[in-house]
C-alpha positions as CSV (number, residue, x, y, z in Angstrom):
1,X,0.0,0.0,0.0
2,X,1.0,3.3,-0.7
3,X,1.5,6.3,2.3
4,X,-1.5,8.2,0.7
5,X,-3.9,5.8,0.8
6,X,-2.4,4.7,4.3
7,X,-2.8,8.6,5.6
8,X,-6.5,8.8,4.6
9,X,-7.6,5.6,6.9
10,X,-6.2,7.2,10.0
11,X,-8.4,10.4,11.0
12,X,-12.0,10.9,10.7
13,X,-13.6,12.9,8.0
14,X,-15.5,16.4,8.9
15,X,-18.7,14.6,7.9
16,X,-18.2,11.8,10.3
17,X,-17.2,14.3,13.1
18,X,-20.8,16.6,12.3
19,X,-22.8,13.1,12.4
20,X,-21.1,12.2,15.6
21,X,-21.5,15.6,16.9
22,X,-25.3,15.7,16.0
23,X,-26.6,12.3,17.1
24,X,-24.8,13.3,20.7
25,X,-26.7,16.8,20.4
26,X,-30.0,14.8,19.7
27,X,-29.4,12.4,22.9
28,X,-28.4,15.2,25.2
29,X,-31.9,16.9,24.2
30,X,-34.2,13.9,24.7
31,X,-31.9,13.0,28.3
32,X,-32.5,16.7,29.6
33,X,-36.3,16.9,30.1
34,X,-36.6,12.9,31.0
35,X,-34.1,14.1,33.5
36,X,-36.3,17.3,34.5
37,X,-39.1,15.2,34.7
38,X,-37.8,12.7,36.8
39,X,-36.7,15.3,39.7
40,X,-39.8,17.3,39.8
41,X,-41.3,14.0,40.5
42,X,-39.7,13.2,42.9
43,X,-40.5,16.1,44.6
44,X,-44.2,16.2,44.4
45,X,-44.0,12.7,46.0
46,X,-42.0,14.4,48.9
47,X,-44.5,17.2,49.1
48,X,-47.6,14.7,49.0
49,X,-46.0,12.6,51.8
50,X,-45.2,16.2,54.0
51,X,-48.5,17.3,53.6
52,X,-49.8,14.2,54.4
53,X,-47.6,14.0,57.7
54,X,-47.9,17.6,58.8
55,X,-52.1,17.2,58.2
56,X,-52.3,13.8,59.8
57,X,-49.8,15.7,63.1
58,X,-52.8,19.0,63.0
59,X,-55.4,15.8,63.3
60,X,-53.5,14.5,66.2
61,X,-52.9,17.2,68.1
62,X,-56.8,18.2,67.9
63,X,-57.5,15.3,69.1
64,X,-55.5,15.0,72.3
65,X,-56.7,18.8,72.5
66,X,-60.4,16.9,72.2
67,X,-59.5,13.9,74.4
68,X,-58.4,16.5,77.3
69,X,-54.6,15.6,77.1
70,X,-53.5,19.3,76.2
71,X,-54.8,22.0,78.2
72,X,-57.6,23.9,76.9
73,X,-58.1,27.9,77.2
74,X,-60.9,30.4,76.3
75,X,-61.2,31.0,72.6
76,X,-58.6,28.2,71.3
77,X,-60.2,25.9,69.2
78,X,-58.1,22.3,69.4
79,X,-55.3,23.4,66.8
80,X,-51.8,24.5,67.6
81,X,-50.5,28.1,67.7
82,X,-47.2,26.9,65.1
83,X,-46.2,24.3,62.9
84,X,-43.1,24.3,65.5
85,X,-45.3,22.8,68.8
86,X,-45.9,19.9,67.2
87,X,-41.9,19.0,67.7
88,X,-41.8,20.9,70.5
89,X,-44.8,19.0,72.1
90,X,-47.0,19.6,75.1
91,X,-47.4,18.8,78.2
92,X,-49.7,15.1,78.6
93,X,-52.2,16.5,81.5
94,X,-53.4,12.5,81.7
95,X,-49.9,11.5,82.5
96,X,-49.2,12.2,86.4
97,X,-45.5,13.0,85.5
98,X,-46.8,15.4,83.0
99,X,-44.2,14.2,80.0
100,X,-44.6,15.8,76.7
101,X,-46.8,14.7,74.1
102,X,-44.4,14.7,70.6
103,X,-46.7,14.7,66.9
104,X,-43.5,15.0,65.2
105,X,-39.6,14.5,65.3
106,X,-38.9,17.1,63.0
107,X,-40.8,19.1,60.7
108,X,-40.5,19.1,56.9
109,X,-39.5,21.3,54.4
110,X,-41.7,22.4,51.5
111,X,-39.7,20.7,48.9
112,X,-41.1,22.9,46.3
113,X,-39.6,26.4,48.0
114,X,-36.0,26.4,47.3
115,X,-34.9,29.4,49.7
116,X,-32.5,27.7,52.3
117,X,-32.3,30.5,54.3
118,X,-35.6,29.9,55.7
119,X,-36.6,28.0,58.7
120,X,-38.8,24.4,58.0
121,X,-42.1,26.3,59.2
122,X,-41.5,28.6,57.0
123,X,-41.3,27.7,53.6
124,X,-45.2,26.7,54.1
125,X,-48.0,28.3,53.9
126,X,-50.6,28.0,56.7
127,X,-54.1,28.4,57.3
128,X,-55.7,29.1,60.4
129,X,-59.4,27.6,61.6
130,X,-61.2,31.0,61.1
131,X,-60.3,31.6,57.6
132,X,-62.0,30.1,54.3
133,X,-60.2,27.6,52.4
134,X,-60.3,29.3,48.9
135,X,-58.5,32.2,50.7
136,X,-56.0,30.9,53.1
137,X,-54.7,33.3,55.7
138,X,-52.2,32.8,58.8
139,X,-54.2,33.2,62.4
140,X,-54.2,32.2,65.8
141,X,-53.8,28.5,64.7
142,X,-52.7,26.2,62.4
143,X,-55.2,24.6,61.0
144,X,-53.9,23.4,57.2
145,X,-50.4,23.7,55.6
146,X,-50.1,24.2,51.9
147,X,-46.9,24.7,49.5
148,X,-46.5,28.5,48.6
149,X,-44.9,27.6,45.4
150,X,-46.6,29.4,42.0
151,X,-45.9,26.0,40.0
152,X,-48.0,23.7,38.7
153,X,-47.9,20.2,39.0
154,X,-47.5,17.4,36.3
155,X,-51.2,16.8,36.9
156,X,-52.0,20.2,35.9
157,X,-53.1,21.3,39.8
158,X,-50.8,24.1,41.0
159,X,-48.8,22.9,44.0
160,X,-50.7,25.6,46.6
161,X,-54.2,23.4,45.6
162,X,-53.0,20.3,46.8
């Protein structure tokens, strides 16, 4: 064989580069949103399972409130004053040694608010008892959490509906 023919076989052509180039372009475009996708999720099943926790720890707390374990004062209805008193806990009045009553180890984060310089409590929204449920508004109590986030979910239901 000759050097001419022998210097063509070793490099690739400019076509073969492009070809290369564009099929890896057309795989990094279809990976990106499958990727997107994936994480958001992931966290609307962390934010179903917080709401579910925090709702299911308001629904507790009423009803030791109800059952007489937590003292009861004029004009509280049953719910706590902050997300935080539900790790905090209270004071069992059916206990003699008066140990506290826990309805959480630690309270969640709304995984859809993305500002870490907040507290846990904070990156929810709440709702008190006395306000209405198409117009949520912070109170006395906690009656309902919901995430403040403006997006909407991949079932089409914003995130602060849910």
């Amino acid at each position: 064989m000759n050097t001419a023919v022998l210097a063509r076989r070793r490099g690739f052509t400019l076509i073969e580069l492009l070809v290369t180039l564009a099929i890896m372009g057309l795989l990094g475009a279809l990976v990106i949103p499958t990727a997107q996708v994936t994480i958001q999720r992931r966290n609307e099943q962390e934010l179903r399972a917080s709401l579910h926790l925090i709702r299911k720890a308001l629904d507790d707390y009423k009803q030791a409130y109800d059952d007489g374990r937590i003292a009861k004062t004029i004009g509280s209805n049953g719910y706590p004053r902050t997300l935080e008193t539900l790790v905090e806990g209270v004071p069992d009045l059916r206990n003699p040694k008066r140990t506290k009553v826990y309805f959480l180890r630690r309270l969640p984060r709304d995984p859809m608010n993305s500002d870490s310089e907040l507290t846990a409590a904070q990156t929810w929204g709440k709702r008190s008892y006395a306000s209405e449920a198409e117009d949520p508004r912070e109170g006395e109590d906690v009656y309902d959490v919901y995430s403040t986030s403006d997006q909407v979910g991949l079932n089409g239901i914003p995130y602060r509906k849910w």
